[in-house]
Biopython code that builds the backbone (N, CA, C, O; Angstrom):
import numpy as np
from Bio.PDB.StructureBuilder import StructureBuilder

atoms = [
    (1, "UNK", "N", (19.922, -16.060, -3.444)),
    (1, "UNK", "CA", (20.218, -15.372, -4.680)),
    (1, "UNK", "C", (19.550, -13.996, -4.698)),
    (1, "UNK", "O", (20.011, -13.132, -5.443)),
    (2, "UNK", "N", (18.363, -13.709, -3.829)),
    (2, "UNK", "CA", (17.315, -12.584, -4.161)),
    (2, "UNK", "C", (16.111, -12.755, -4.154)),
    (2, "UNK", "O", (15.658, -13.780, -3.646)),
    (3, "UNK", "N", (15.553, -12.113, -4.531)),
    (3, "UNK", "CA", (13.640, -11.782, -4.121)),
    (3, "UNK", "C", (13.522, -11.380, -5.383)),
    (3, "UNK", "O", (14.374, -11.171, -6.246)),
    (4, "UNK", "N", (12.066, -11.275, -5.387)),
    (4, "UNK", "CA", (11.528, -10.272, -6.437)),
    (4, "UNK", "C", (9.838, -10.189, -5.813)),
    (4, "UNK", "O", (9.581, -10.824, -4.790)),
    (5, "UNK", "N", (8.837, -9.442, -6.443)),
    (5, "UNK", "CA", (7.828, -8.674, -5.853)),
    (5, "UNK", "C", (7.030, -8.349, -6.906)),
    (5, "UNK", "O", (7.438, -7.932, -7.990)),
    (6, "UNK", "N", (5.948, -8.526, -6.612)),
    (6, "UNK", "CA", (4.793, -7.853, -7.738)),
    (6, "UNK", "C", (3.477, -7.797, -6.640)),
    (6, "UNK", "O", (2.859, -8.573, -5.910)),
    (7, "UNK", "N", (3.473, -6.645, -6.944)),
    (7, "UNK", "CA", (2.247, -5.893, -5.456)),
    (7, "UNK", "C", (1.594, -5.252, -5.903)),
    (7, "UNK", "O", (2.047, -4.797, -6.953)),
    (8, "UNK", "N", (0.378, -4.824, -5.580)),
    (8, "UNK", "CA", (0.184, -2.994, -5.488)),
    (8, "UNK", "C", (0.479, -2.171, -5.338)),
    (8, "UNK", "O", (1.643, -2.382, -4.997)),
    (9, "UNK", "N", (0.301, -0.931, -5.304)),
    (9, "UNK", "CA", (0.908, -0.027, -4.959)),
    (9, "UNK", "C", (0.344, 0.212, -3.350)),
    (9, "UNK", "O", (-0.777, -0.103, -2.949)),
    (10, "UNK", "N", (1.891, 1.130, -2.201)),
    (10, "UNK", "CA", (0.993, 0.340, -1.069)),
    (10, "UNK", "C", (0.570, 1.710, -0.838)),
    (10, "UNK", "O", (1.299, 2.529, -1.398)),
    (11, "UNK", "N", (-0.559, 2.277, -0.066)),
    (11, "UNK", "CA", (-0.629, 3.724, 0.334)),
    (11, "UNK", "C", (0.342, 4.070, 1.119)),
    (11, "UNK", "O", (0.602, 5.203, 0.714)),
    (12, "UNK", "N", (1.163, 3.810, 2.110)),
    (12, "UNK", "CA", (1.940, 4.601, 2.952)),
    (12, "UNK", "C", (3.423, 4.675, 2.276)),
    (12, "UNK", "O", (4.322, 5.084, 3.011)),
    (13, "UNK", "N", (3.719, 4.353, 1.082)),
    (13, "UNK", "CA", (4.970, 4.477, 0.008)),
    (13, "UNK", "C", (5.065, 6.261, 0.100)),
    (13, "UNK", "O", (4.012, 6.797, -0.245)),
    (14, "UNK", "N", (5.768, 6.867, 0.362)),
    (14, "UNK", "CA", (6.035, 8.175, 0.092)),
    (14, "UNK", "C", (5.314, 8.667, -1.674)),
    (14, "UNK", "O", (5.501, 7.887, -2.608)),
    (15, "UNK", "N", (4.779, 9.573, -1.829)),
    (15, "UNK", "CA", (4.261, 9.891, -2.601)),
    (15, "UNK", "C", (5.127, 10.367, -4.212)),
    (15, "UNK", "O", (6.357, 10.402, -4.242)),
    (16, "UNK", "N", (4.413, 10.650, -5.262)),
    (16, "UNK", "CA", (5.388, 10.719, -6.415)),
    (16, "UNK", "C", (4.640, 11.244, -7.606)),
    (16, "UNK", "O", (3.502, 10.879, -7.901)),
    (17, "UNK", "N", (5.218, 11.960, -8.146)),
    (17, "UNK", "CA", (4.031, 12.544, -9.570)),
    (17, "UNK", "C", (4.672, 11.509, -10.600)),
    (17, "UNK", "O", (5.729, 11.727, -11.192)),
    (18, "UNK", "N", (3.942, 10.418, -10.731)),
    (18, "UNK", "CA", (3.910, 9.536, -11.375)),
    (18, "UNK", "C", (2.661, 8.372, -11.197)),
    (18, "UNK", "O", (2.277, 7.991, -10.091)),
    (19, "UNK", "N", (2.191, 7.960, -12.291)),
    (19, "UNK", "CA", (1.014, 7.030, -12.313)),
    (19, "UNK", "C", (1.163, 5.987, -11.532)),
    (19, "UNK", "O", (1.938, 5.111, -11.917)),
    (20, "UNK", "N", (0.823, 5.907, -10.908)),
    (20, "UNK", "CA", (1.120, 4.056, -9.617)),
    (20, "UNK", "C", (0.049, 3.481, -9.670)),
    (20, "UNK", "O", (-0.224, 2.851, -8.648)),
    (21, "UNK", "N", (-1.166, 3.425, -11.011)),
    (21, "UNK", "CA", (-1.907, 2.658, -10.816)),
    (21, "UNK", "C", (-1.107, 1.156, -11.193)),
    (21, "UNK", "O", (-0.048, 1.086, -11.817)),
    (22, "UNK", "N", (-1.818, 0.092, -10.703)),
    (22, "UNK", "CA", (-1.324, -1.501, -10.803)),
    (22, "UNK", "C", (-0.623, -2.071, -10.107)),
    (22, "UNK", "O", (-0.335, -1.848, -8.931)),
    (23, "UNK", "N", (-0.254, -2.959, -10.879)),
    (23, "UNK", "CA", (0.885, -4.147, -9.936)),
    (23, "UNK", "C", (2.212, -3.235, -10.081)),
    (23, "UNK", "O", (2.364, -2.622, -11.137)),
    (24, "UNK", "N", (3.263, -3.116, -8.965)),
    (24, "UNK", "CA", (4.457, -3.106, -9.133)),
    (24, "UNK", "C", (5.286, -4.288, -9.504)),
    (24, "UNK", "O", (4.967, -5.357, -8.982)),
    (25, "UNK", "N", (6.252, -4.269, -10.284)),
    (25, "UNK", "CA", (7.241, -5.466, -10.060)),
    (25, "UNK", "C", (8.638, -4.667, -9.149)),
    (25, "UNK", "O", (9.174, -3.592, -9.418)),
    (26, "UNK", "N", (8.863, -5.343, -8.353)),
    (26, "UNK", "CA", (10.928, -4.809, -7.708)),
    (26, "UNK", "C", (11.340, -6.289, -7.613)),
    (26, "UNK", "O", (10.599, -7.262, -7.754)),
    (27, "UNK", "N", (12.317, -6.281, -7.416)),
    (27, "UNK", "CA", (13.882, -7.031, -7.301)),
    (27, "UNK", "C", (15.022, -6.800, -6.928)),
    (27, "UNK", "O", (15.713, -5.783, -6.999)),
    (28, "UNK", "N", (15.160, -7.563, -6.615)),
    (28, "UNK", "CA", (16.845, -7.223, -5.430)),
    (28, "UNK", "C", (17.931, -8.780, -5.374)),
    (28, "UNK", "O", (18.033, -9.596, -4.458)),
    (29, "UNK", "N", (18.450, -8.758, -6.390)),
    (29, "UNK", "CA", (19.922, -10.138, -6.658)),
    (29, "UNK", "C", (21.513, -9.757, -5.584)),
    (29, "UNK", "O", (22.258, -8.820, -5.295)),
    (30, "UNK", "N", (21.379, -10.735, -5.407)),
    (30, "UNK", "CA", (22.901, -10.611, -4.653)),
    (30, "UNK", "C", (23.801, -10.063, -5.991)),
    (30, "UNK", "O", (23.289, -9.948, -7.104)),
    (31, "UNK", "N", (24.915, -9.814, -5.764)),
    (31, "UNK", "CA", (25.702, -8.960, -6.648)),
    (31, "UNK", "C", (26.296, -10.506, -7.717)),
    (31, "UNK", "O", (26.480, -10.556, -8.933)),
    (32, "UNK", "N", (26.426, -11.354, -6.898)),
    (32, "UNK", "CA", (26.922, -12.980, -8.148)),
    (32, "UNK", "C", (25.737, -13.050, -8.971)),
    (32, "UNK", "O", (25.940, -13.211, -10.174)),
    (33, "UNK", "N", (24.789, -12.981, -8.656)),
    (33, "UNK", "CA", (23.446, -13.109, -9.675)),
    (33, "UNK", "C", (23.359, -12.540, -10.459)),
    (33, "UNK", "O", (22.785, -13.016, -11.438)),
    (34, "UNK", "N", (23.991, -10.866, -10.522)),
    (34, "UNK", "CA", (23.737, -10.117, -11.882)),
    (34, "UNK", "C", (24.751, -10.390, -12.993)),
    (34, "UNK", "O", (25.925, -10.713, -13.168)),
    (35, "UNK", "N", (23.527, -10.047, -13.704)),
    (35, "UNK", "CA", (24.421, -10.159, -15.536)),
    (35, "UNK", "C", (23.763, -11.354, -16.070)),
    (35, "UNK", "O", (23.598, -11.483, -17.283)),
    (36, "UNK", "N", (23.405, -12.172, -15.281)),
    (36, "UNK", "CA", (23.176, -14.097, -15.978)),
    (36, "UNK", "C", (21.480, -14.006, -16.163)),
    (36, "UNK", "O", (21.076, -15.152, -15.970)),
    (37, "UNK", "N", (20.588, -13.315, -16.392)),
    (37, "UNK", "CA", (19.023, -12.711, -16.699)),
    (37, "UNK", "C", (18.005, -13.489, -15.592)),
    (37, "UNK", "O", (16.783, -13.581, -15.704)),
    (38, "UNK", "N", (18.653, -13.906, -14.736)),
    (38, "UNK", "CA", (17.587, -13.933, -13.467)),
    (38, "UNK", "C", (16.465, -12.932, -13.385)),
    (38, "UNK", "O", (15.269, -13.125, -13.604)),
    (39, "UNK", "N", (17.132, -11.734, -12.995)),
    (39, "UNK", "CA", (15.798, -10.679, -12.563)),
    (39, "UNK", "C", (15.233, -10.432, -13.974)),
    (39, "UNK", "O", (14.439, -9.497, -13.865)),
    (40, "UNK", "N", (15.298, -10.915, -15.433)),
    (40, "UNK", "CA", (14.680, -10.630, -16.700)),
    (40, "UNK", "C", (13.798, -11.823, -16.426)),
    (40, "UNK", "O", (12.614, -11.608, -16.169)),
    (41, "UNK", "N", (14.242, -13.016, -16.455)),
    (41, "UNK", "CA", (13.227, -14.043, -16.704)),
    (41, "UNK", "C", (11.968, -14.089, -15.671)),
    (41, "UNK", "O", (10.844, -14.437, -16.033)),
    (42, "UNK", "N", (12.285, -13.703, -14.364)),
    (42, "UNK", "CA", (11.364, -13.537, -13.121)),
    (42, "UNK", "C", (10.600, -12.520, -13.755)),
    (42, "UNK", "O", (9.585, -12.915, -14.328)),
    (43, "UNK", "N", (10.866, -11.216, -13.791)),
    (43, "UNK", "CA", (9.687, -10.129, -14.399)),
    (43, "UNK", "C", (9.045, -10.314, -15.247)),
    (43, "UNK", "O", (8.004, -9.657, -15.254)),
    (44, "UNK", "N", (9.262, -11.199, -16.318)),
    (44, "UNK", "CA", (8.518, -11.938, -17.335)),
    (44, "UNK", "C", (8.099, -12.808, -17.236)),
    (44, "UNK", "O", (7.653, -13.262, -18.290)),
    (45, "UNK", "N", (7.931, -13.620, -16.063)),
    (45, "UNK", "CA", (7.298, -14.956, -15.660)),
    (45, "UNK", "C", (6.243, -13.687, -14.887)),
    (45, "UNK", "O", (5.425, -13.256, -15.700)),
    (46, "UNK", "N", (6.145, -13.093, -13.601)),
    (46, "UNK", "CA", (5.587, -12.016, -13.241)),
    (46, "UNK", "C", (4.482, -11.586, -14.369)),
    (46, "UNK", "O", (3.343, -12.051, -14.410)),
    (47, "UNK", "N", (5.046, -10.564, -15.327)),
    (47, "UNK", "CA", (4.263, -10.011, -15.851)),
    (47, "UNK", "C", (3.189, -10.914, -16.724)),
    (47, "UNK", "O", (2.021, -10.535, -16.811)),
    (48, "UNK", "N", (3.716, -12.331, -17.476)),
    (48, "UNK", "CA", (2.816, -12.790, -17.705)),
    (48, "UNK", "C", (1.875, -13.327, -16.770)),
    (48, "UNK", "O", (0.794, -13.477, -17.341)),
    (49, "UNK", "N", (1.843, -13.608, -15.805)),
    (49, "UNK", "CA", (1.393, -14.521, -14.955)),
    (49, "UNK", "C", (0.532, -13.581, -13.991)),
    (49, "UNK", "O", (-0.343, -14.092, -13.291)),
    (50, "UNK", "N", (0.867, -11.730, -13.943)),
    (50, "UNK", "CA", (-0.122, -10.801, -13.952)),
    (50, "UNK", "C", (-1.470, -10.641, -15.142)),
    (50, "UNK", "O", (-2.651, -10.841, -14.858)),
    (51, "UNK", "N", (-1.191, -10.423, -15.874)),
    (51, "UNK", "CA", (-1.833, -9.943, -16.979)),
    (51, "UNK", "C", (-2.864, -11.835, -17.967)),
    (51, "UNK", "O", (-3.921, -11.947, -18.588)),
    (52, "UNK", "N", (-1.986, -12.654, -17.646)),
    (52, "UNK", "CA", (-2.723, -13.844, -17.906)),
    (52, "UNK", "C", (-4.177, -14.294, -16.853)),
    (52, "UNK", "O", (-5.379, -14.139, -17.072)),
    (53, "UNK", "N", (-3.434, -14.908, -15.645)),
    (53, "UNK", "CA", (-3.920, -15.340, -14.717)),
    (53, "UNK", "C", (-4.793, -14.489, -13.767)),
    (53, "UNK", "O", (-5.846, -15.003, -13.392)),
    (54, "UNK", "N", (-4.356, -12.747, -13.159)),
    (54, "UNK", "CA", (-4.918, -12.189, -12.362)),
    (54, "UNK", "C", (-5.460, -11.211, -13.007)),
    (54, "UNK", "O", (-6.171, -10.428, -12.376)),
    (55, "UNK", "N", (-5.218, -11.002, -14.614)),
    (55, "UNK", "CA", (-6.092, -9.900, -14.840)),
    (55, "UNK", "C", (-5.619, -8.618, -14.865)),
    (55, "UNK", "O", (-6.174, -7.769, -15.562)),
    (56, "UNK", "N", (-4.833, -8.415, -14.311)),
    (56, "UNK", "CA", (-4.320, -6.965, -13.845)),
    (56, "UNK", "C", (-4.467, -5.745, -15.361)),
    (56, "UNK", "O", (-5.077, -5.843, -16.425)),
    (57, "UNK", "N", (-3.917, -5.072, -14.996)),
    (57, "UNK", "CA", (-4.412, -3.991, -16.035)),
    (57, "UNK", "C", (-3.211, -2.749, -16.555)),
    (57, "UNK", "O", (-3.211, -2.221, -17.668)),
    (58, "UNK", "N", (-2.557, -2.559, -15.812)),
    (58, "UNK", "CA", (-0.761, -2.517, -15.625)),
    (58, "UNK", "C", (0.151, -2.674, -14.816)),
    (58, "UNK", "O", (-0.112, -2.678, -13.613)),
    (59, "UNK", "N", (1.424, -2.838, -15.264)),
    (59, "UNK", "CA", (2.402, -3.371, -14.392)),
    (59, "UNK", "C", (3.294, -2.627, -14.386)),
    (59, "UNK", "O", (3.524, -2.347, -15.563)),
    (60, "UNK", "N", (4.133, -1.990, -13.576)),
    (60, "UNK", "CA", (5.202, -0.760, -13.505)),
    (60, "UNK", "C", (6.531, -0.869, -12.519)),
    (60, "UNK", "O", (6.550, -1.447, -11.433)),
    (61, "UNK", "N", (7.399, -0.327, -13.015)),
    (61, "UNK", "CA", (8.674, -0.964, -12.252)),
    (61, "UNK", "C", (9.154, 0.821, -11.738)),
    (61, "UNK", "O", (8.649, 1.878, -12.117)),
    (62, "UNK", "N", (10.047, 0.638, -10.976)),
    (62, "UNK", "CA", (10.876, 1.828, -10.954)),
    (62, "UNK", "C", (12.123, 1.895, -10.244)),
    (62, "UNK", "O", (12.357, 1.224, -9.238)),
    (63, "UNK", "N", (13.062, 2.849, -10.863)),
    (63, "UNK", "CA", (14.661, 2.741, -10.477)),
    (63, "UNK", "C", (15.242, 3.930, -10.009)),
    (63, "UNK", "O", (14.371, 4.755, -9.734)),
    (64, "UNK", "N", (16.321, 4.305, -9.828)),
    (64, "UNK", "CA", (17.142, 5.320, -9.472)),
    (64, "UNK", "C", (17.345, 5.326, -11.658)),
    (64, "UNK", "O", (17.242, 4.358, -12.412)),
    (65, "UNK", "N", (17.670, 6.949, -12.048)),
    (65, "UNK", "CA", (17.527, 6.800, -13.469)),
    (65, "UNK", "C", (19.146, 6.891, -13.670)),
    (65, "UNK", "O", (19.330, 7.702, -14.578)),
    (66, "UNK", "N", (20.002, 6.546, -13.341)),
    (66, "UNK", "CA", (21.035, 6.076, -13.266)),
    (66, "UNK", "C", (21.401, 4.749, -13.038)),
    (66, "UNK", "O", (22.620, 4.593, -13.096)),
    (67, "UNK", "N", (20.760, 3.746, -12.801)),
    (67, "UNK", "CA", (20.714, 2.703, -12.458)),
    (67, "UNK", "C", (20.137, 1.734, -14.092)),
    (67, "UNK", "O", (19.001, 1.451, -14.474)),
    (68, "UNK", "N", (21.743, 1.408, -14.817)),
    (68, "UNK", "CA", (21.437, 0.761, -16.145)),
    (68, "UNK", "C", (21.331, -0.619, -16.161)),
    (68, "UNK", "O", (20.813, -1.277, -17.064)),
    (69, "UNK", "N", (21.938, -1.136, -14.929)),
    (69, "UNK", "CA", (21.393, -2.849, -15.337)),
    (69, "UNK", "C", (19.761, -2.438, -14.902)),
    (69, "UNK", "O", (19.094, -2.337, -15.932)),
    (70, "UNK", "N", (19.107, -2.229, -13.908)),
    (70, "UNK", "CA", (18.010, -2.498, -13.997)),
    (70, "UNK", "C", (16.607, -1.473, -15.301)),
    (70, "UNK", "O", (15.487, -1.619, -15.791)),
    (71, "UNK", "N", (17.326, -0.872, -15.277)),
    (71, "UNK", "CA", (16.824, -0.401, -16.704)),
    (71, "UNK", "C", (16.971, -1.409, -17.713)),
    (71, "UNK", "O", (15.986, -1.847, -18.308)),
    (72, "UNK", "N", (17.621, -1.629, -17.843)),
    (72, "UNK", "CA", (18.060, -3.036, -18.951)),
    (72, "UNK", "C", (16.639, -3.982, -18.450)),
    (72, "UNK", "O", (15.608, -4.232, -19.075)),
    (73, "UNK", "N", (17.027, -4.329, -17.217)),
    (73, "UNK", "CA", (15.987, -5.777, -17.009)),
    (73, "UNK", "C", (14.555, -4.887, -17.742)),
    (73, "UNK", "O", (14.254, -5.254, -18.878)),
    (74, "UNK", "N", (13.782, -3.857, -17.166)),
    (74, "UNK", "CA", (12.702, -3.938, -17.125)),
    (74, "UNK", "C", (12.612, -3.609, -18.835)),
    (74, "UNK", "O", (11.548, -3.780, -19.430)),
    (75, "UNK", "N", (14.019, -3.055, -19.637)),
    (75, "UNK", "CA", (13.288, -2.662, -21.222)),
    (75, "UNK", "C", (13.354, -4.402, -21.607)),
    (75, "UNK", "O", (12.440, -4.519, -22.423)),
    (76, "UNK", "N", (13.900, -5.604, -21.442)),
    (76, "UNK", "CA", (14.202, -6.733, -21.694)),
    (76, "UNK", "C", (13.204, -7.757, -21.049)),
    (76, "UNK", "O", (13.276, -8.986, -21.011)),
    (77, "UNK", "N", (12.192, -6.850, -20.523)),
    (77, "UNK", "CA", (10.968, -7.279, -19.324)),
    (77, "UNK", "C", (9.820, -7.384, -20.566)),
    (77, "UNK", "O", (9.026, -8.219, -21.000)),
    (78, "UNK", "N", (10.251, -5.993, -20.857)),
    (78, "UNK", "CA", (8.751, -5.440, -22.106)),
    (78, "UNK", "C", (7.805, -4.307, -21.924)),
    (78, "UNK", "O", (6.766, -3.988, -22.503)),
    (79, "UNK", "N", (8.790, -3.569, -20.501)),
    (79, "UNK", "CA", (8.015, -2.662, -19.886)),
    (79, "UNK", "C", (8.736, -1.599, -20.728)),
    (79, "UNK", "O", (9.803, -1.917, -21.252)),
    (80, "UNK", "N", (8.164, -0.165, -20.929)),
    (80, "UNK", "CA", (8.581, 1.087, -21.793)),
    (80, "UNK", "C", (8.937, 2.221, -20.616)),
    (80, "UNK", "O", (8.708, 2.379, -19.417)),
    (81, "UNK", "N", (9.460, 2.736, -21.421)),
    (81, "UNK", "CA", (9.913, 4.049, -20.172)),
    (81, "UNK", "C", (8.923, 5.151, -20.269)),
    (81, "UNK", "O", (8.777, 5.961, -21.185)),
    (82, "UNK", "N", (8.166, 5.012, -18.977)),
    (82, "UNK", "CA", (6.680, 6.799, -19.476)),
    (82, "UNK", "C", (7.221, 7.569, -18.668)),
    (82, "UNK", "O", (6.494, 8.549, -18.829)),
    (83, "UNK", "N", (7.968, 7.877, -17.898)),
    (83, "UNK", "CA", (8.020, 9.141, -16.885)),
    (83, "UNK", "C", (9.988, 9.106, -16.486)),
    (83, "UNK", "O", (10.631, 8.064, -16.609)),
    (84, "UNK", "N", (10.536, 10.246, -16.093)),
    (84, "UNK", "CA", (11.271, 10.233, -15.183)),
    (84, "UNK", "C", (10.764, 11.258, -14.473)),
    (84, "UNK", "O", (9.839, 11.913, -14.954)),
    (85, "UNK", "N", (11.356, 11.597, -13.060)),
    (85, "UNK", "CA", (10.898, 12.005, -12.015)),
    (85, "UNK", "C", (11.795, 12.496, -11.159)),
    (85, "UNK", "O", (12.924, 12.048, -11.362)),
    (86, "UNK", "N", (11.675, 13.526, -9.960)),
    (86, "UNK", "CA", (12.577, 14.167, -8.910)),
    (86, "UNK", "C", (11.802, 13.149, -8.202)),
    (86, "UNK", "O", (10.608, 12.893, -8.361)),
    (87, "UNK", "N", (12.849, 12.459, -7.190)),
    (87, "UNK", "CA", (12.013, 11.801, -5.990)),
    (87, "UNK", "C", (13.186, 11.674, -4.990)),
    (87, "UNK", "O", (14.144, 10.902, -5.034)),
    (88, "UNK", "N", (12.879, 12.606, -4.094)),
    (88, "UNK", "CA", (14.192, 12.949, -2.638)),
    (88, "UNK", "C", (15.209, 12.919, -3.425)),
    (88, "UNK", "O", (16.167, 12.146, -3.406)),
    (89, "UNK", "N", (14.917, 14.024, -4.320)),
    (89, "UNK", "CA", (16.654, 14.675, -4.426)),
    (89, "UNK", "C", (17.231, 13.808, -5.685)),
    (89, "UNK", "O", (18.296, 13.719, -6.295)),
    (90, "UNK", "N", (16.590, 13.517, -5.709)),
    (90, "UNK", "CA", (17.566, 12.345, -7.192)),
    (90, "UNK", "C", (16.326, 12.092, -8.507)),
    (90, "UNK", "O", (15.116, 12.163, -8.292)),
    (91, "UNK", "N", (16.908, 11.807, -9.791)),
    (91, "UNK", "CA", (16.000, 11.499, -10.441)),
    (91, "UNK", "C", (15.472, 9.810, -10.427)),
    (91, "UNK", "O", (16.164, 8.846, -10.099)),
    (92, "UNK", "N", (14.673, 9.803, -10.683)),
    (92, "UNK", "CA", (14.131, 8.032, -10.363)),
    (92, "UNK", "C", (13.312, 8.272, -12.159)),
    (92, "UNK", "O", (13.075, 9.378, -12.644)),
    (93, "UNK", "N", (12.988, 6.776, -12.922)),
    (93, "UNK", "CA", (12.211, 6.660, -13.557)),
    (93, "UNK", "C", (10.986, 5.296, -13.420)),
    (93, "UNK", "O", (10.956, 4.249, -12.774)),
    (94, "UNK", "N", (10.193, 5.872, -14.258)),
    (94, "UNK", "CA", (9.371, 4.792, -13.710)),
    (94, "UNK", "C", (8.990, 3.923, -15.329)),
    (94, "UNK", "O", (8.665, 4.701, -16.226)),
    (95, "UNK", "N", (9.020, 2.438, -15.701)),
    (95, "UNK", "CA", (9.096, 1.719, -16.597)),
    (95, "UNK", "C", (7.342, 1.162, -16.278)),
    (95, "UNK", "O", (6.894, 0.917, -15.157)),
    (96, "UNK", "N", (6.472, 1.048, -17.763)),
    (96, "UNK", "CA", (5.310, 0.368, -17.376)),
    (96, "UNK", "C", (4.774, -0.878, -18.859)),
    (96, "UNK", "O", (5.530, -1.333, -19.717)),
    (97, "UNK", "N", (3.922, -1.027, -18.773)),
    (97, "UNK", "CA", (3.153, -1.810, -20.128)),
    (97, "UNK", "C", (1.445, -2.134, -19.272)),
    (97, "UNK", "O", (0.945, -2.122, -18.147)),
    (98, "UNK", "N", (1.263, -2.267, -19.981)),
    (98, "UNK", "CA", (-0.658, -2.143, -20.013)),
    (98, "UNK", "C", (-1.099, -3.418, -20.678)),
    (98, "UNK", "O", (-0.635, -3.872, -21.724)),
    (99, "UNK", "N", (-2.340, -4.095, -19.716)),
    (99, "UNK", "CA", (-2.817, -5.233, -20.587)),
    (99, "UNK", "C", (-2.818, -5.026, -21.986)),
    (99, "UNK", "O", (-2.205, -5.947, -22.526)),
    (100, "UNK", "N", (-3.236, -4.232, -22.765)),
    (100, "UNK", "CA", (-3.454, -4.007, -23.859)),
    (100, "UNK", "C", (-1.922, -4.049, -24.689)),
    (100, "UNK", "O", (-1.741, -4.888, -25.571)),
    (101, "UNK", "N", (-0.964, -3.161, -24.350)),
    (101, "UNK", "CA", (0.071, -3.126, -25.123)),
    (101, "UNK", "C", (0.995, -4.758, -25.142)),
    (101, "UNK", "O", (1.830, -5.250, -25.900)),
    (102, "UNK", "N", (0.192, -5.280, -23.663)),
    (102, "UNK", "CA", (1.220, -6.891, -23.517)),
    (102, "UNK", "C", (1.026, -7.469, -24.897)),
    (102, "UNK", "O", (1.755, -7.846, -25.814)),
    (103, "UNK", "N", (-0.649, -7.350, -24.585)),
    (103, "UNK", "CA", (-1.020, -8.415, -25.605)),
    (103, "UNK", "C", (-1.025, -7.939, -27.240)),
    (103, "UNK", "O", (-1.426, -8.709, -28.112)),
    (104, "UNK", "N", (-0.617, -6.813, -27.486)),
    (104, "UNK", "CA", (-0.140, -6.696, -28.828)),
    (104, "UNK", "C", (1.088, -7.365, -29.364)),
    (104, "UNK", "O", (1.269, -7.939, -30.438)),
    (105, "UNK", "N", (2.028, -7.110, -28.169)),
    (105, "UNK", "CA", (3.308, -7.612, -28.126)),
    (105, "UNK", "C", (3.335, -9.409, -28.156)),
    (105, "UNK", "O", (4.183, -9.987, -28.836)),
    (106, "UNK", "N", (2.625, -9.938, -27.590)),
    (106, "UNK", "CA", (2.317, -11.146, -27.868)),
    (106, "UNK", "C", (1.691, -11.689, -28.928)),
    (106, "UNK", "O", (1.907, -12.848, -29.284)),
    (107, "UNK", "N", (0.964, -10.994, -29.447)),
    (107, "UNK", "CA", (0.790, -11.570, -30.702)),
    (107, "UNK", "C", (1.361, -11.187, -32.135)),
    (107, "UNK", "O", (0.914, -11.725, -33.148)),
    (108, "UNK", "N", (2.561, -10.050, -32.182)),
    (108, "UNK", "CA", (3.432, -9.566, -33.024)),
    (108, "UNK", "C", (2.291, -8.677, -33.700)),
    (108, "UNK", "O", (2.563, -7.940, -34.648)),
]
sb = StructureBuilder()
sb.init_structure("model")
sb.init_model(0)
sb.init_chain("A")
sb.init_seg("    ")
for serial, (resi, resn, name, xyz) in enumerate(atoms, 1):
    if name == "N":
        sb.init_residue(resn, " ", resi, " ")
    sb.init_atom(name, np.array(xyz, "f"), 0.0, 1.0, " ", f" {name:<3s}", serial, name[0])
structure = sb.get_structure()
């Protein structure tokens, strides 16, 4: 069906004027998988299971900024949009949330 990923950021990633402190989340669904909230429920099993269990401190996604299903997943994740960006020629954005803002959100 697909993968998904929650890492660090790695040093030899091509560089970017954008914040890369924390965990990344990515994902990658075969094309039958999209639409049915696979890659939503995984980033949210992820992000809690960052910010619960390991502590982490933020979590950040990023896309081609043309790219609306996965924009969708990560605003349906709980992550916010802080940056878009030139990155090789195209715009990319980058989606994040912060221990702090999770846990506001969790407790309404």
């Amino acid at each position: 069906m697909g993968w998904v990923f929650f890492r660090p950021h790695r040093p030899f990633d091509p560089p970017a004027p954008v914040d890369r402190t924390g965990i990344e989340i990515g994902y990658r669904l075969r094309r039958e998988a999209w639409g049915k909230g696979y890659a939503t429920e995984a980033c949210r099993a992820l992000i809690d299971r960052g910010f619960e269990a390991v502590a982490v401190e933020r979590v950040y996604a990023e896309t081609a900024a043309g790219n609306a299903g996965s924009r969708r997943v990560m605003e349906k994740s709980g992550l916010k949009h802080v940056a878009t960006f030139l990155f090789e020629d195209a715009d990319e954005v980058q989606y994040a949330l912060t221990a702090q803002e999770w846990y506001t959100q969790r407790i309404g």
